[in-house]
C-alpha positions in Angstrom: -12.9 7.5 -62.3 -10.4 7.0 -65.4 -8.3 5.1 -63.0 -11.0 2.6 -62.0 -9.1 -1.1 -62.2 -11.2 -3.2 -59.7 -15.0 -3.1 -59.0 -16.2 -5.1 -55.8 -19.7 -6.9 -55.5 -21.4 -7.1 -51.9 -22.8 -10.9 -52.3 -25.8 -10.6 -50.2 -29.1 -9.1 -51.1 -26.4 -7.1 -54.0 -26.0 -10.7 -56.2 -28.5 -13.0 -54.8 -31.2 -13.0 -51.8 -30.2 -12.8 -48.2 -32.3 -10.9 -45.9 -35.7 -12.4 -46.4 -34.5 -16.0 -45.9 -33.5 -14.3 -42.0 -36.5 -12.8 -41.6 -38.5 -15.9 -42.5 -36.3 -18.1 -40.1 -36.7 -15.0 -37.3 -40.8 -15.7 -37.8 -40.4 -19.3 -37.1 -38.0 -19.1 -34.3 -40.7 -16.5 -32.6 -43.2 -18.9 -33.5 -41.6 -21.6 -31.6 -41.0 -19.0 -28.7 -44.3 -17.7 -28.8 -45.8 -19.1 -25.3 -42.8 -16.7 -23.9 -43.3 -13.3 -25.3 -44.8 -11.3 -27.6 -43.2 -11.7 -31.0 -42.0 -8.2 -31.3 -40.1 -8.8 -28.4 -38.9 -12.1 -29.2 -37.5 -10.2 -32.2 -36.1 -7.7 -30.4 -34.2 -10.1 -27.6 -32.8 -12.4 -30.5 -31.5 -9.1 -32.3 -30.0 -7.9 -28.9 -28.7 -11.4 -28.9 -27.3 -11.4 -32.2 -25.3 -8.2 -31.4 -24.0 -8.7 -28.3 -22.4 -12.3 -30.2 -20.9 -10.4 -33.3 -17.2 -9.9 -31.9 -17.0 -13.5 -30.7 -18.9 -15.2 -33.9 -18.7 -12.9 -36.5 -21.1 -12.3 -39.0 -22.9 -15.5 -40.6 -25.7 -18.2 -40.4 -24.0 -20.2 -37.9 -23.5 -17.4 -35.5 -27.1 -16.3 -36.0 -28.0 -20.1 -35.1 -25.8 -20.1 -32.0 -27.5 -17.1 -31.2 -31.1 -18.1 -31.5 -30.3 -21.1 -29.0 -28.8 -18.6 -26.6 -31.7 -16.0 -27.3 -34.3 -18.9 -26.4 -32.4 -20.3 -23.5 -32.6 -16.5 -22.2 -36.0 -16.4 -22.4 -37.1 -19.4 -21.3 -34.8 -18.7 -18.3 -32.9 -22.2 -19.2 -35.8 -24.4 -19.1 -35.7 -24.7 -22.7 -36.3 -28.9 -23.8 -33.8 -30.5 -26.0 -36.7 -30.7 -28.5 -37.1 -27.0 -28.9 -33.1 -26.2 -29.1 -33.3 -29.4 -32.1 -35.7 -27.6 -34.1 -33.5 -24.0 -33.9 -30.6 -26.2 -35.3 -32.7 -27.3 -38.1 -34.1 -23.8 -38.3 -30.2 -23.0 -38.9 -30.0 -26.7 -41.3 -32.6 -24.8 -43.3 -30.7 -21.4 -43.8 -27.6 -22.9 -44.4 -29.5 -24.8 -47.3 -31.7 -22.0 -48.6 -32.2 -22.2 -52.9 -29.8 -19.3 -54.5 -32.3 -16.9 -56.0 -30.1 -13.8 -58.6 -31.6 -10.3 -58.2 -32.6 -8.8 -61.7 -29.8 -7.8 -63.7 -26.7 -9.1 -61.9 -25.4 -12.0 -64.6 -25.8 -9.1 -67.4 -24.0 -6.5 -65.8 -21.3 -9.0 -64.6 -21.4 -10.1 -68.4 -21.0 -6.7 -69.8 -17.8 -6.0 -67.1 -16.2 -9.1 -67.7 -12.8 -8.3 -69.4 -12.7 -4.3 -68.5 -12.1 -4.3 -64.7 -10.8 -6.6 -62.3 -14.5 -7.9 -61.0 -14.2 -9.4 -57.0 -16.7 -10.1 -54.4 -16.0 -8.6 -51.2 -18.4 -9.6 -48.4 -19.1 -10.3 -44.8 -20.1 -13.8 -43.3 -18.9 -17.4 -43.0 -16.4 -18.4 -44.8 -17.9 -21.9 -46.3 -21.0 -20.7 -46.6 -20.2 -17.7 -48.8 -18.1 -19.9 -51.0 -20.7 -22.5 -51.2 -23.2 -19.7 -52.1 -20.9 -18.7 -54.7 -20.1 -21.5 -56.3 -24.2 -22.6 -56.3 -25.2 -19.2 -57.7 -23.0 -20.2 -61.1 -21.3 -16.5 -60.9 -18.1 -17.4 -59.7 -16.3 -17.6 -62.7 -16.9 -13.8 -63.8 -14.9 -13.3 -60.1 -10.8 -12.7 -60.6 -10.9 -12.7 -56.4 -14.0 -13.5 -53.6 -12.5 -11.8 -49.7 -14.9 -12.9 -47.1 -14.3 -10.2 -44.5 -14.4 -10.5 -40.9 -16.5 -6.8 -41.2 -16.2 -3.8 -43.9 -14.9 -1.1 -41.4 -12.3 1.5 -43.3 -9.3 -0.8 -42.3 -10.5 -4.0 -43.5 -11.0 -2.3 -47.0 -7.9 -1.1 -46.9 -6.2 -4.5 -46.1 -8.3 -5.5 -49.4 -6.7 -3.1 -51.2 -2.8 -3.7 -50.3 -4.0 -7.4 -51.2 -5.0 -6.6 -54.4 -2.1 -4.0 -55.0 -4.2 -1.2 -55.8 -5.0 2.4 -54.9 -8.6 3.8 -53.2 -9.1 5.9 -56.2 -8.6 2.5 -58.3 -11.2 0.8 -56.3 -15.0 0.5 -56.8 -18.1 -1.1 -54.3 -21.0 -2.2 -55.2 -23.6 -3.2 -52.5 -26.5 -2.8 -50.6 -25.7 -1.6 -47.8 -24.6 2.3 -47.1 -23.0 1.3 -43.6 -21.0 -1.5 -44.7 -20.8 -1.5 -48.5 -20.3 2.2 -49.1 -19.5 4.6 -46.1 -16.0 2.6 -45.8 -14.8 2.8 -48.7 -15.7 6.4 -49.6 -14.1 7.3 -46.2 -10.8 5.4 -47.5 -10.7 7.4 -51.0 -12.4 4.7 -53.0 -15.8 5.1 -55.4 -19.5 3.3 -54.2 -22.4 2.9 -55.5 -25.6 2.1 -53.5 -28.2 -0.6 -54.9 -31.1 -0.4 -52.2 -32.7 -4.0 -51.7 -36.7 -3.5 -50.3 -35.4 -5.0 -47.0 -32.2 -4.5 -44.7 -31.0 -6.3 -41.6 -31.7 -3.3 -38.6 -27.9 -3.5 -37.9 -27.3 -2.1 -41.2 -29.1 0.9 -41.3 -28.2 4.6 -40.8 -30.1 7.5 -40.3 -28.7 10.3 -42.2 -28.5 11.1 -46.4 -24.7 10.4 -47.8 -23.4 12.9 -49.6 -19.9 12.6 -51.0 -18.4 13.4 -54.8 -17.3 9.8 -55.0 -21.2 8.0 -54.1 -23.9 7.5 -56.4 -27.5 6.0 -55.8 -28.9 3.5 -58.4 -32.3 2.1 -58.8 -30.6 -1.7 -59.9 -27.5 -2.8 -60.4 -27.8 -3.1 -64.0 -27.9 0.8 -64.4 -23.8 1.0 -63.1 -23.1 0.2 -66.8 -24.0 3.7 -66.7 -21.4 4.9 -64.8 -19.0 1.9 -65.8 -19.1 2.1 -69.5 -19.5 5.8 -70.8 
């Protein structure tokens, strides 16, 4: 690790909260939904909708809105009024416009980096909307770079990396997520570190322990001084 030069930041539910504001707009769209199904498989039909829409929309609130209309025009089996698909947009409105809320310890550990590494985000979603998010949280001035990916597979990392002109063994994630934020990146040579949030999106999750020489677990992200500074 004594040729660390960049460390990367997840944004979502790594810097500020995510998941919860989904789940709470999932309750109300199987709210609105409820005279169809039950709510667990409302849930499970949007998340089957969801997935089936990543390739074509990508990752992001506006595909997850476009998705809830389709989910609910599914079920209803197109008899859906125009009143129900205007309150999914606003259900999407209210997403978009969700307060930025900082997870304990992320503007200290940014502040204690600041001037030692190159810090960057590197996260998935839509493009305005994770700038906006950025710029709202006040953190994007401790950023040297912010890549909104398409998706963190191995190759996207690694077109990252020739962008930023430096070497896997050079290159540090930070995130939430051991699909996305840390399995690609250890599998390309580069150093992660896991930050479990109490709640991740089903689509993230994997069923098996990582072990790997260049992977470490913390309890908060505060505690990668620990492993940044020695």
């Amino acid at each position: 690790m004594n040729d660390l030069k960049v460390i990367a930041f997840d944004a979502d539910d790594t810097l500020f909260v995510n998941e919860p504001y989904f789940q709470e707009t999932e309750e109300k769209f199987c709210a609105l939904m409820s005279n169809y199904l039950s709510h667990h498989t409302l849930s499970q039909e949007l998340f089957k909708t969801e997935i089936s829409n990543l390739d074509l929309y990508g990752y992001g609130i506006k595909g997850y809105t476009l998705s809830m209309i389709e989910a609910a025009m599914n079920i209803s089996s197109n008899t859906l009024s125009v009143e129900v698909i205007g309150k999914i947009i606003e259900l999407g409105k209210e997403l978009l416009q969700k307060p930025i809320e900082l997870l304990d310890g992320v503007e200290e550990t940014l502040e204690a980096l600041k001037g030692k590494y190159k810090l960057i985000v590197a996260t998935k979603g839509d493009l305005k909307d994770q700038q906006s998010k950025l710029h709202r949280s006040g953190l994007g001035h401790y950023f040297h770079h912010i890549e909104v990916m398409s998706d963190k597979q191995e190759v996207n990392y690694e077109r990252l990396l020739s962008r930023l002109e430096v070497h896997p063994k050079e290159f540090f994630m930070i995130g939430n997520s051991l699909k996305s934020d840390v399995l690609p990146v250890l599998g390309i040579g580069g150093y992660a570190v896991h930050v479990p949030y109490h709640t991740t999106w089903e689509h993230e999750k994997i069923n098996y322990k990582v072990e790997h020489p260049n992977f470490r677990t913390v309890e908060k992200i505060s505690d990668v001084l620990d492993i940044l500074l020695k």
